[in-house]
N, CA, C and O of each residue as an XYZ file, in Angstrom:
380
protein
N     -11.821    -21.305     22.310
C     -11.445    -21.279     20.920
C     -11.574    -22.690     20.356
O     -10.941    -23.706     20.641
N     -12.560    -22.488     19.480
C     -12.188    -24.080     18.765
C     -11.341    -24.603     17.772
O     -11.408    -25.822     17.617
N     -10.576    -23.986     17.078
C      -9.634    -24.852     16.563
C      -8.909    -23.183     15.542
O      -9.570    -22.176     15.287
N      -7.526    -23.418     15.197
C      -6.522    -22.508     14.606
C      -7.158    -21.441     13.111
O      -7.085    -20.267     12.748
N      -7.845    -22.891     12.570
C      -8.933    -22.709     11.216
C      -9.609    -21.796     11.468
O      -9.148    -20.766     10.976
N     -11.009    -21.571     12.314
C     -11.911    -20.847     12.921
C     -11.609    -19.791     13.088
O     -12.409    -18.949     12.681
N     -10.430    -19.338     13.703
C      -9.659    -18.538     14.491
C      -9.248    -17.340     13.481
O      -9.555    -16.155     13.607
N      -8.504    -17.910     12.482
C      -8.107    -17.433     11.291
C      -9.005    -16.869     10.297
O      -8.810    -15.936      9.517
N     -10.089    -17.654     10.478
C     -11.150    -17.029      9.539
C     -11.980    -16.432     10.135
O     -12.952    -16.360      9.381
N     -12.278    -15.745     11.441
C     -13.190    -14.631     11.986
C     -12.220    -13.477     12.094
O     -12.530    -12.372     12.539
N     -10.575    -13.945     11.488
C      -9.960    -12.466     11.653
C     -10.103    -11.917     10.399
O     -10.423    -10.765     10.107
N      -9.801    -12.975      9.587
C     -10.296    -12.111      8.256
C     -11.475    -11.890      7.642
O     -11.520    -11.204      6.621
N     -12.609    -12.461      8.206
C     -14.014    -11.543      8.246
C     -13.901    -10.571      8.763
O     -14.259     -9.584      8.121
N     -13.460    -10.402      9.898
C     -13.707     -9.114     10.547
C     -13.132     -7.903     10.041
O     -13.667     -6.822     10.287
N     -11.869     -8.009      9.213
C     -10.857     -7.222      8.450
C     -11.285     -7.001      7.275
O     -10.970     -5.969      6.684
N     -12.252     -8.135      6.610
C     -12.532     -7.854      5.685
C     -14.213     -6.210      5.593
O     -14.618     -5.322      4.843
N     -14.519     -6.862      6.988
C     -15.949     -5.843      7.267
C     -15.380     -4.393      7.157
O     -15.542     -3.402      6.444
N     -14.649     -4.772      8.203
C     -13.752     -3.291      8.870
C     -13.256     -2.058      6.751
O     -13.543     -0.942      6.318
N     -12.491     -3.216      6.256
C     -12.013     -2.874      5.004
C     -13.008     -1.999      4.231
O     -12.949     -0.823      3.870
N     -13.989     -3.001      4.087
C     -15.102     -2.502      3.425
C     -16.039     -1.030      3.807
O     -16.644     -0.305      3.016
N     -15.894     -0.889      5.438
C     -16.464      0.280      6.093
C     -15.703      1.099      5.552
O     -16.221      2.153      5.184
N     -14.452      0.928      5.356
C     -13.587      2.380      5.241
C     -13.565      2.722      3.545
O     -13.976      3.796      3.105
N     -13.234      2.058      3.020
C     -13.777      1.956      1.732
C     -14.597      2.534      1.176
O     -14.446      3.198      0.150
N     -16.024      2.282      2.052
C     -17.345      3.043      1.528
C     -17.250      4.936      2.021
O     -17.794      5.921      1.522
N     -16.336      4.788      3.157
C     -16.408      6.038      3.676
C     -15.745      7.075      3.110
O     -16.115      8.248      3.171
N     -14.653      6.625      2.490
C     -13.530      7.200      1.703
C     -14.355      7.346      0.206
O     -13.944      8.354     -0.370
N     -15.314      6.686     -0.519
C     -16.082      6.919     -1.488
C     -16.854      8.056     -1.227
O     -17.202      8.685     -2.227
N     -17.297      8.581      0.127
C     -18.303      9.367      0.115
C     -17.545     10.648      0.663
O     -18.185     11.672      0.904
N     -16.013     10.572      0.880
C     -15.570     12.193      1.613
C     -15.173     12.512      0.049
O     -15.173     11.751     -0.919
N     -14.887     13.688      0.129
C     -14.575     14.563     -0.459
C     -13.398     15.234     -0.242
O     -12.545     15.257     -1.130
N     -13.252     15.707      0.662
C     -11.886     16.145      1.262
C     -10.613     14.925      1.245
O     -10.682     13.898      1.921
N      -9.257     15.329      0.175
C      -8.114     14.186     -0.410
C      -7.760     13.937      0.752
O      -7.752     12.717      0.921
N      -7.346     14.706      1.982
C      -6.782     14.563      2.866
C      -7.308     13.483      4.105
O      -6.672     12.755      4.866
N      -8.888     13.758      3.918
C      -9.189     12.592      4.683
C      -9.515     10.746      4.361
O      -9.566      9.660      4.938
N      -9.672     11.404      2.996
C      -9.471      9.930      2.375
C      -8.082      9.839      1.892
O      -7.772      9.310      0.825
N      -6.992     10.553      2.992
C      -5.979      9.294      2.728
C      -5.792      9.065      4.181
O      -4.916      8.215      4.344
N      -6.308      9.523      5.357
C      -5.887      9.163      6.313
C      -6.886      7.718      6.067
O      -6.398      6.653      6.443
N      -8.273      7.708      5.437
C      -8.628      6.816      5.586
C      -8.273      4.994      4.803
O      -8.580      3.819      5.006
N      -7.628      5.646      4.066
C      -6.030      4.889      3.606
C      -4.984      4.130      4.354
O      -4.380      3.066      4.226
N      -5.031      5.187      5.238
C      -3.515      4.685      6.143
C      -4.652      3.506      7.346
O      -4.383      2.540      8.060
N      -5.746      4.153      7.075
C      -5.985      3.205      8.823
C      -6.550      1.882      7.778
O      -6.977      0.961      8.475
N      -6.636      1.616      6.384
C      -6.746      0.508      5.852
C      -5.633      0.337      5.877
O      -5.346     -0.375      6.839
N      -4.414      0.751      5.045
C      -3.036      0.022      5.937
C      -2.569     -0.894      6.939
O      -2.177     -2.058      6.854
N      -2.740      0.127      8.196
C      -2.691      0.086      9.380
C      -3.683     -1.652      9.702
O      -3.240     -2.604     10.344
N      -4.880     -1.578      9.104
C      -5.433     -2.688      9.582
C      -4.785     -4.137      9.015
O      -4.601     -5.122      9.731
N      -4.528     -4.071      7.804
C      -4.176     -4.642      7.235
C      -2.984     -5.977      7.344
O      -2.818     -7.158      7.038
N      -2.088     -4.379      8.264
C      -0.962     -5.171      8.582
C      -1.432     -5.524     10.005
O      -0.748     -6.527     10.213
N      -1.949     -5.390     10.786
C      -2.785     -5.752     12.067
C      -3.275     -7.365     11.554
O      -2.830     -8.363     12.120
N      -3.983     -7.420     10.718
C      -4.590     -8.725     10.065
C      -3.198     -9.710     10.092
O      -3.256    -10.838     10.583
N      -1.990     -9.185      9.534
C      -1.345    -10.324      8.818
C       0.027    -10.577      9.858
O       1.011    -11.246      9.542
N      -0.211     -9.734     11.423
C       0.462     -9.879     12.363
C      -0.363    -10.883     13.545
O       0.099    -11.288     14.611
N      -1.693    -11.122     12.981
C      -2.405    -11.722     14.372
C      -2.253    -12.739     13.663
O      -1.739    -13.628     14.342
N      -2.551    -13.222     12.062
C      -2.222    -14.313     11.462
C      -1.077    -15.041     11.723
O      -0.957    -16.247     11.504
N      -0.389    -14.446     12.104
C       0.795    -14.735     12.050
C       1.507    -15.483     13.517
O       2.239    -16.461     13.670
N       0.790    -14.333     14.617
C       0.719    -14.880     16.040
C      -0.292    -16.290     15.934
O      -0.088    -17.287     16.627
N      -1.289    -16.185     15.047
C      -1.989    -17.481     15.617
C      -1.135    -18.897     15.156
O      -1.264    -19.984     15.719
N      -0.373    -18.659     14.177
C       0.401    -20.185     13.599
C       1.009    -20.149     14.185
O       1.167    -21.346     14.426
N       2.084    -19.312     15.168
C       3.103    -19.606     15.596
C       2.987    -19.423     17.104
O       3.819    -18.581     17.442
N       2.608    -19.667     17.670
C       2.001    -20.153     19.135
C       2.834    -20.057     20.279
O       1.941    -20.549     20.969
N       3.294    -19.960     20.695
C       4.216    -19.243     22.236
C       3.952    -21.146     23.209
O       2.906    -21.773     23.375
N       5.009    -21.406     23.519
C       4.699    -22.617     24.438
C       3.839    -23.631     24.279
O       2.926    -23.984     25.026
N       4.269    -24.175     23.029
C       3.729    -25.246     22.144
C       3.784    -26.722     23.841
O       2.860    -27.535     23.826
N       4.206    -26.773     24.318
C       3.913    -27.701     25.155
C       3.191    -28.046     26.294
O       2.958    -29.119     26.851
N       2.839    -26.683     26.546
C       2.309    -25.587     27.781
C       0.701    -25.694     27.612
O       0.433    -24.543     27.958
N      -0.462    -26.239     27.341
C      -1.738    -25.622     27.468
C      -2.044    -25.043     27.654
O      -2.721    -24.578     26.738
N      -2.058    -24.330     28.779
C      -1.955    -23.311     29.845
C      -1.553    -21.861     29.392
O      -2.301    -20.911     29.624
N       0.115    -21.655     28.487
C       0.130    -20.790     27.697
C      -0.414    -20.864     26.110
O      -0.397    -19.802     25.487
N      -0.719    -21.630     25.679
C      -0.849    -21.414     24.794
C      -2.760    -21.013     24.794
O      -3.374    -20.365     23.946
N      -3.194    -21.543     25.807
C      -4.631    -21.171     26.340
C      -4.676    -19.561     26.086
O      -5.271    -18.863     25.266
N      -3.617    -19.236     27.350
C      -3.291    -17.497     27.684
C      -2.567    -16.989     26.074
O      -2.662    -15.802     25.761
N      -2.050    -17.717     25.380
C      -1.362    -17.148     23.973
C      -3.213    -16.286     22.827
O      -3.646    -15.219     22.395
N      -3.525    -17.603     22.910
C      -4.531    -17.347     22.070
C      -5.709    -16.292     22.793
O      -6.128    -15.278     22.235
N      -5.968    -16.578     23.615
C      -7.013    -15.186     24.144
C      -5.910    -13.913     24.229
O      -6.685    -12.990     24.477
N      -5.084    -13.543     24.193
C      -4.454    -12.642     24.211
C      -4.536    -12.081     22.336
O      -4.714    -10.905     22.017
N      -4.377    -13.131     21.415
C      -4.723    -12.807     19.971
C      -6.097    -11.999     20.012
O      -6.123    -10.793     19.763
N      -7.372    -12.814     20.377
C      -8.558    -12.392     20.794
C      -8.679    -11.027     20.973
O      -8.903    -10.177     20.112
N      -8.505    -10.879     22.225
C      -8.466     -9.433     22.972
C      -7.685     -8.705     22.009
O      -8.351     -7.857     21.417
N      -6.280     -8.787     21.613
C      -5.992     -7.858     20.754
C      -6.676     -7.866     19.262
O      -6.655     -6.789     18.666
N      -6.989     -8.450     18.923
C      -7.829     -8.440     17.648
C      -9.134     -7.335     17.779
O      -9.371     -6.458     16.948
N      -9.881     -7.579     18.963
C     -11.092     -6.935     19.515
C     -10.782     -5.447     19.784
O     -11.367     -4.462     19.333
N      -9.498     -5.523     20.807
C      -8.781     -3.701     21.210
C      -8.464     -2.705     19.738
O      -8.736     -1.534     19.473
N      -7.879     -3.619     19.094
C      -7.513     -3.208     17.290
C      -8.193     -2.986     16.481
O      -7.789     -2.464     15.442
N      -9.289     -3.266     16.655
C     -10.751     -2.997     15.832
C     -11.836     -2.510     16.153
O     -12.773     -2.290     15.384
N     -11.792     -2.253     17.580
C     -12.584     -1.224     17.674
C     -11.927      0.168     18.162
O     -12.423      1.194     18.628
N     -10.736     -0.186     17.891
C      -9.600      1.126     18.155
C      -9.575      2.085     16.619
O      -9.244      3.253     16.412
N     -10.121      0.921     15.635
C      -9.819      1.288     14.136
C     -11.779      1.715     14.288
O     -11.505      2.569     13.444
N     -12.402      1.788     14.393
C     -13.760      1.765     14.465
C     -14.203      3.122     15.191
O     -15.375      3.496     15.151
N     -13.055      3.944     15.953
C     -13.210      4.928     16.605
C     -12.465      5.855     16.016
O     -12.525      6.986     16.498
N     -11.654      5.637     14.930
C     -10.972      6.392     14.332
C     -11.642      6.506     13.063
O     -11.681      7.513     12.357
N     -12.108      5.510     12.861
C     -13.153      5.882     10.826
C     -14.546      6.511     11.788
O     -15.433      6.834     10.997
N     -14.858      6.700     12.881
C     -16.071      7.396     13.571
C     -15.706      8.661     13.542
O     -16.611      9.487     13.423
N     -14.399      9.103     13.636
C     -13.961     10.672     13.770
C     -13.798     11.439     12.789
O     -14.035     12.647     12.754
N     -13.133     10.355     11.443
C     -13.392     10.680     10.307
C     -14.501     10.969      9.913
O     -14.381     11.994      9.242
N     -15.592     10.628      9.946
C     -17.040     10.582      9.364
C     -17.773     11.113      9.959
O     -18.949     11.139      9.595
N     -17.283     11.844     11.296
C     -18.353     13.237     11.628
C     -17.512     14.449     11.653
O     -18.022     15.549     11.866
């Protein structure tokens, strides 16, 4: 990881992509019911976004390298598990 900045701003690209997929998908159903589930999983991401933000400023064992090494790839990985967890759910929607 190179620095907190970086970090912060490939989560909200990625949230912002993710946003936009569901967005377009929810423009093209028809059925109310599935464009509001596709609602909730913009929700759902949303607050995902502003909980990893949140883990990345505030850092677990500020003295520790070592954890805070293991702090931040753990943001990573969950950022990655969370989005393509949300990526398999707007896939189910849309077939």
């Amino acid at each position: 990881m190179a620095n907190k900045r970086l970090l912060k701003k490939d989560i909200r690209s990625i949230t912002t992509f993710i946003i936009a997929d569901a967005l377009e998908l929810a423009s093209r159903l028809t059925d109310a019911n599935e464009q509001e589930k596709v609602l909730d999983i913009i929700v759902s991401i949303t607050e995902t976004h502003n909980e990893l933000i949140s883990r990345v400023n505030h850092p677990d064992g500020k003295d520790n390298s070592k954890l805070i090494k293991a702090h931040y790839k753990k943001v990573v990985d969950d950022l990655m598990k969370s989005y393509s967890d949300t990526y398999e759910k707007l896939g189910k929607i849309a077939s």
